[in-house]
C-alpha positions as CSV (number, residue, x, y, z in Angstrom):
1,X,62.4,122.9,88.2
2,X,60.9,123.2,91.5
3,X,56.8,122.3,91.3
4,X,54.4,124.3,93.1
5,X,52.4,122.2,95.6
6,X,48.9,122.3,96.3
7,X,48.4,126.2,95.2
8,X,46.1,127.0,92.5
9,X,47.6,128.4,89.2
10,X,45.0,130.8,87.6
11,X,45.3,131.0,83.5
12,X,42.8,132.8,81.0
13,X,42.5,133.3,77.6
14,X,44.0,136.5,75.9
15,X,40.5,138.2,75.6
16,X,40.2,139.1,79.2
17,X,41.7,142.5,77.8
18,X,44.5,142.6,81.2
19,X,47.5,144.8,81.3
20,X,50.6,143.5,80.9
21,X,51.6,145.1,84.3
22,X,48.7,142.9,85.8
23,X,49.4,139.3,84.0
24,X,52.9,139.8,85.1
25,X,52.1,140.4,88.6
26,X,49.9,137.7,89.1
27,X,52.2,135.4,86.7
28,X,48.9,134.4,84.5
29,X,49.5,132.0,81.8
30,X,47.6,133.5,78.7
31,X,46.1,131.5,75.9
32,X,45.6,133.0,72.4
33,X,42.8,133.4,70.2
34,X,42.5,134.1,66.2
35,X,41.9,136.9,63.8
36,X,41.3,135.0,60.4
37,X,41.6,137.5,57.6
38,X,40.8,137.4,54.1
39,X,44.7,136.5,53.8
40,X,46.1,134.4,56.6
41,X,45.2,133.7,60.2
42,X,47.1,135.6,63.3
43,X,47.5,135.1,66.9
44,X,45.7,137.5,69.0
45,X,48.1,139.8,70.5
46,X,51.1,137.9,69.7
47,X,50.8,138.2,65.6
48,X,48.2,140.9,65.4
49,X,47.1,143.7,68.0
50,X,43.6,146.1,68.3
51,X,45.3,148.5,66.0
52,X,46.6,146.6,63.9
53,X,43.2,145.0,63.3
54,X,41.2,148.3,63.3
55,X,43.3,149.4,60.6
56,X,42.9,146.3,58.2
57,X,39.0,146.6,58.7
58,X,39.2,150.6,58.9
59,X,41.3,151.9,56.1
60,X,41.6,148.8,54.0
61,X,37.7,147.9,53.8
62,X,38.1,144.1,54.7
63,X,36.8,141.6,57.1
64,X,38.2,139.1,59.8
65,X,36.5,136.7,62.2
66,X,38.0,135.3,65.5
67,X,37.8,132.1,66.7
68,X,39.4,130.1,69.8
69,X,42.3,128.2,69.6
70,X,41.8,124.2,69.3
71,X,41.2,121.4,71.5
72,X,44.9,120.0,70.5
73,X,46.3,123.4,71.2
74,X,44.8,123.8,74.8
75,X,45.7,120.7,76.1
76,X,49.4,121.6,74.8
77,X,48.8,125.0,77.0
78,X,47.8,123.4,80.6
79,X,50.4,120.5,79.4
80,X,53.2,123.5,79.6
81,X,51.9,124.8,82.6
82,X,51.5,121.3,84.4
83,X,55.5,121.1,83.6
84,X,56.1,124.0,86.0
85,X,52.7,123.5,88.3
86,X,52.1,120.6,90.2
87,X,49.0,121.9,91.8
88,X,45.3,122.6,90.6
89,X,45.0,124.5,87.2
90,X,42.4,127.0,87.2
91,X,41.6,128.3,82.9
92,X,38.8,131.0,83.0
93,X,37.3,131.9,79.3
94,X,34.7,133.9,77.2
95,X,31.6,133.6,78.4
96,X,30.2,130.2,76.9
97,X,27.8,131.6,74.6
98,X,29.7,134.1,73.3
99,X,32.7,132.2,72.3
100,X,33.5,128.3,71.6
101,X,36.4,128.6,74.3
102,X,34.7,127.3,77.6
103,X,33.8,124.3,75.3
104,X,36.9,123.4,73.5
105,X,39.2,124.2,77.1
106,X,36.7,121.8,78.8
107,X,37.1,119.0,76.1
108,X,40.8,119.5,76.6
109,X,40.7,119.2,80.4
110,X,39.0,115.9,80.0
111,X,42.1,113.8,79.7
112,X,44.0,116.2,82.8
113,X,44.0,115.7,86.2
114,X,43.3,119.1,88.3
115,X,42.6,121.1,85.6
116,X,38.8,123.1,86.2
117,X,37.2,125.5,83.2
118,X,36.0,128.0,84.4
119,X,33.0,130.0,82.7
120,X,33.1,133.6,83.1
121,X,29.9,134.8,82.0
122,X,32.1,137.6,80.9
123,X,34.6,139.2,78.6
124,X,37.1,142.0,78.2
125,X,37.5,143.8,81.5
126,X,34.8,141.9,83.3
127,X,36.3,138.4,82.8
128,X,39.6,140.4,83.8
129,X,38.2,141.2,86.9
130,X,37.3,137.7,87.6
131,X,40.8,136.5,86.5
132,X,42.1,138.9,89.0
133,X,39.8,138.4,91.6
134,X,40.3,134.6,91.2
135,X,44.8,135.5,91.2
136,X,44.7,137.0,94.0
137,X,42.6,135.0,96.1
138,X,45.5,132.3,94.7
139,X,48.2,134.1,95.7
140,X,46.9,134.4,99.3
141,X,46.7,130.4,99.2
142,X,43.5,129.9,98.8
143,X,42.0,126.5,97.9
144,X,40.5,125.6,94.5
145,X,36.9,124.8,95.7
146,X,36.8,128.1,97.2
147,X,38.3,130.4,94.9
148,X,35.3,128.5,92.6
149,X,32.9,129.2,95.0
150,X,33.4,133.0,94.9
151,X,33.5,133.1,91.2
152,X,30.4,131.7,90.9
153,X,29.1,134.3,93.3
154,X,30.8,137.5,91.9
155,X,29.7,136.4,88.1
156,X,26.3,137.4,88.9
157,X,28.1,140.7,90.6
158,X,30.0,141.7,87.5
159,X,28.5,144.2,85.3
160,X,30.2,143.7,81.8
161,X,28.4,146.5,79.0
162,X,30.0,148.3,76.1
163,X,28.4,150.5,73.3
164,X,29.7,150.5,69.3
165,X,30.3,153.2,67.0
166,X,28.8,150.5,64.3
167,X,26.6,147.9,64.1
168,X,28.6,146.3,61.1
169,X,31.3,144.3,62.8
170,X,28.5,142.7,65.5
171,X,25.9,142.0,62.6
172,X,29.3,140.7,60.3
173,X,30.3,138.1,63.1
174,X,26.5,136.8,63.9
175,X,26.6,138.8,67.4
176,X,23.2,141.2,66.5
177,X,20.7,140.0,64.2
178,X,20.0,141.9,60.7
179,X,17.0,143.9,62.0
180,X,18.2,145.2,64.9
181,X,21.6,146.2,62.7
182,X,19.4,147.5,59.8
183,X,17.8,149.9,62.4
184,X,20.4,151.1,64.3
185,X,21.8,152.1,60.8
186,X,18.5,154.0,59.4
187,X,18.5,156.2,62.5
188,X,22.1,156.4,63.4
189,X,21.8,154.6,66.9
190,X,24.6,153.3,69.1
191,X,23.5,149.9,70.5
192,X,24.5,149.3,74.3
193,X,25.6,145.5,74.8
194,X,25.2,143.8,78.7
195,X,26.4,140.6,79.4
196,X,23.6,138.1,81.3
197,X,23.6,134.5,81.9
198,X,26.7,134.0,79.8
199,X,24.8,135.5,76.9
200,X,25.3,139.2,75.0
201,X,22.3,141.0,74.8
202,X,21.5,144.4,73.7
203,X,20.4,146.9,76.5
204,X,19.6,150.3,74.8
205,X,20.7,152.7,72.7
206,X,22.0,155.7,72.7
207,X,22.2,158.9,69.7
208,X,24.1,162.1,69.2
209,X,27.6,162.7,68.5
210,X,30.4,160.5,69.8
211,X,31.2,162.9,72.7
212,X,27.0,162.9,73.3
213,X,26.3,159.7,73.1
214,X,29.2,158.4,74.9
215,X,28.3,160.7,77.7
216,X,24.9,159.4,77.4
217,X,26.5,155.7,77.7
218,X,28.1,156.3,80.8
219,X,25.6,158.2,82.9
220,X,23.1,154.7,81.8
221,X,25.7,152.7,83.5
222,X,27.4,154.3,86.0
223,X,23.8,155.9,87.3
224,X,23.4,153.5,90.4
225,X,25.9,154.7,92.2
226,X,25.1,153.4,95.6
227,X,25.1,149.7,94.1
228,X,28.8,150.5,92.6
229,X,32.3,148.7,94.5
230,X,34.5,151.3,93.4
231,X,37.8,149.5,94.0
232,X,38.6,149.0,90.6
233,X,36.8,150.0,86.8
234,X,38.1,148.9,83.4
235,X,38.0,151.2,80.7
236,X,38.4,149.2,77.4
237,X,38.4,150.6,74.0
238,X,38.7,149.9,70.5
239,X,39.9,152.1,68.0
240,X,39.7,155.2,70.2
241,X,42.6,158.1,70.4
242,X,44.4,159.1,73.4
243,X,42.6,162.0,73.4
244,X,39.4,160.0,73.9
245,X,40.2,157.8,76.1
246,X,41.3,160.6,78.5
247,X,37.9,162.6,78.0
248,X,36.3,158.9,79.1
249,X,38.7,158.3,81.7
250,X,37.8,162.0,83.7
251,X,34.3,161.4,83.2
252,X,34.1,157.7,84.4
253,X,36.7,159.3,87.2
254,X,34.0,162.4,88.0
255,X,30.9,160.3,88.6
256,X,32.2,157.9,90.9
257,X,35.4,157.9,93.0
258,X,37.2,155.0,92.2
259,X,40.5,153.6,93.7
260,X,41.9,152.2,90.2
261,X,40.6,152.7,86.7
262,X,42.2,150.6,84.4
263,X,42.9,152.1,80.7
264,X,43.4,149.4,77.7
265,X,42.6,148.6,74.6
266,X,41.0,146.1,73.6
267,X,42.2,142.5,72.4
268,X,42.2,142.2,68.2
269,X,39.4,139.6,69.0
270,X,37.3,142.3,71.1
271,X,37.8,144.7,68.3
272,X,37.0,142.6,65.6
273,X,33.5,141.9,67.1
274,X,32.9,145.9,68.2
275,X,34.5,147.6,65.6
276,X,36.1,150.8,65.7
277,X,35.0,153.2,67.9
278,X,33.1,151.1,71.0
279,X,34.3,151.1,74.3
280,X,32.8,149.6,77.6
281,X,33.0,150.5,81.1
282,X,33.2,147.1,83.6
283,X,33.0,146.9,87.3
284,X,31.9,144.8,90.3
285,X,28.2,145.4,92.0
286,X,27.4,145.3,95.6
């Protein structure tokens, strides 16, 4: 098979929440995660998807934890890629102190030559957006010390925020601590979540019915308009109908005019940490 020379090969981990449309395009290698159940253990996406998830935790009352896949099994993944790619290998996970993946891929890159971890800082739609930003600038040939420049520009740029339905699944999975779940419980608040320094940290709240507080979501992040790049927004949801994700889709559409919005839903990992219900809005600052 004919190896690629000295053009970067951009890979992720399935949690960046990208279309299938877009990791075809680009020709992304994905890596999978876990959804351990109180049964057996599934690949994300591959062995168990959002619904499928959402429905287990949902209608059958259970729990399930995700985890990343394992040193052995990454450095089988850039191994298959290296078959095909002779050129630098660019992996770009979870933001590091969310997840275990930035770890465990760099532990597997030790013993590979051109393979660079990247950390995100992100995850869902805004580590998509650094995937893609990071795929395209490959595609136009772009070497690896500067596609690694601009990520580590643009992470401080991307503005990666959801809100939950429940605090259950965050406080479950050690994401929120037991007072700020045992609150948002006694008064029926919606915690807002904002990704910082590679960390998740809450960011507000927000009450009412799901249409009102959803609403009241949306106009807290979308409210600076003037420091928005509206090229490209990812709407990512968990657990949601059609029929809400097109009420949030015409109102993310009516406060700012955006060339593409992106509508998915949400890896099984994503939704196991959110829960039913939450949905985030992600985008690049000026």
């Amino acid at each position: 098979m004919k190896m690629a020379g000295d053009m970067v090969l951009v890979s992720t981990d399935c949690v960046c929440d990208l279309t299938k449309e877009l990791r075809e395009r680009y020709k992304i290698p994905i890596m999978h995660y876990y959804v351990q159940t109180e049964e057996a253990r599934f690949q994300d996406t591959k062995e168990m998807t959002s619904d499928d998830l959402i429905e287990y935790i949902e209608k059958d009352g259970k729990k399930a934890y995700s985890s990343c896949a394992s040193v052995e099994e990454y450095q089988e993944f850039f191994r298959r890629i290296r078959k095909e790619h002779a050129g630098p290998i660019l992996h770009i996970c979870m933001a590091k102190y969310v997840s275990d993946a930035f770890q465990t891929a760099t532990e597997a890159s030790w013993e590979l030559e051109q393979v660079y971890v990247v950390d995100s800082g992100h995850l869902s739609g805004g580590m998509g957006i650094m995937v893609l930003t990071a795929a395209d600038m490959a595609k136009r040939g772009a070497p690896c010390e500067v596609i690694l420049e601009e990520l580590a520009y643009i992470r401080e740029k991307v503005s990666t925020s959801f809100i939950v339905n429940s605090t259950e699944c965050l406080y479950r999975n050690g994401k929120i601590g037991k007072n700020i779940a045992a609150i948002c419980n006694l008064f029926s608040l919606h915690p807002i979540l904002k990704l910082s320094g590679s960390h998740m940290k809450p960011a507000g709240v927000c009450i009412g019915s799901r249409r009102q507080f959803a609403k009241g979501y949306l106009h807290w992040v979308l409210k600076r308009k003037k420091e928005i790049v509206p090229d490209v927004v990812f709407l990512i949801t968990a657990g949601c109908s059609y029929e809400f994700q097109q009420f949030l889709k015409k109102e993310i559409e009516r406060r700012v005019p955006w060339k593409t919005v992106i509508v998915n839903k949400a890896s099984a990992t994503i939704s196991c940490n959110c829960g039913s219900g939450a949905f985030g809005v992600l985008f690049l600052q000026k």
